[in-house]
N, C-alpha and C positions, 0 to 999 in steps of 0.2 A: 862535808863542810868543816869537818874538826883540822882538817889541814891548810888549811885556810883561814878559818877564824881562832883559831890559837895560839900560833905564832903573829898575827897582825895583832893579837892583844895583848903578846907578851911584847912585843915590839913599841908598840904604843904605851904600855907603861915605860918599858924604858925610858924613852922619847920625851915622857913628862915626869923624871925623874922620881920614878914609882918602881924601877928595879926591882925593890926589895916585898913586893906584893906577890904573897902566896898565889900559884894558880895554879887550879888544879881541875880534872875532867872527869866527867863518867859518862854511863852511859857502853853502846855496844862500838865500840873500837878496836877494831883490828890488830893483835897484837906488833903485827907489822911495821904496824903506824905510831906505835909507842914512844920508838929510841928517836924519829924526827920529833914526835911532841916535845920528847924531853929533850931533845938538842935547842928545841926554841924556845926553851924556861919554863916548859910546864911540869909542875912539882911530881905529882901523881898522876896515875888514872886507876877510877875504880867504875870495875864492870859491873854488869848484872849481877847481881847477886851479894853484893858488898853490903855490909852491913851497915847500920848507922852506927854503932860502937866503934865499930874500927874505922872510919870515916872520922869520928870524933876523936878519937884517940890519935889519928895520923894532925890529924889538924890543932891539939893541944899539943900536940909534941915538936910540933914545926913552927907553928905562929908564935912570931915574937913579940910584944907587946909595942906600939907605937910610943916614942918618947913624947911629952909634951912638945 
């Protein structure tokens, strides 16, 4: 389903000019399937075994703050 529902939600944010919203995946994903996720805007994927640290850490270091 990640082939699928990934790029129709990085497409849909486009669409409702939300471009600019982090999206990111986990879970067990075929590394295969990584370079289309990230061809259709999705930031990251982290697998099994990823930590919350560095989960947190990719996501303080990429999140931009929303301007008023």
């Amino acid at each position: 389903a990640h082939l699928t529902l990934l790029p129709r939600i990085t497409r849909l944010l486009r669409e409702q000019g939300m471009g600019d919203v982090l999206v990111t995946a986990g879970g067990i994903i075929p590394d295969e399937d990584i370079p289309v996720l990230a061809e259709a805007g999705v930031s990251a994927v982290f697998g099994p075994g990823t930590s919350i640290g560095e989960v947190a850490e990719y996501l303080r270091t990429h999140v931009s703050p929303r301007e008023a």
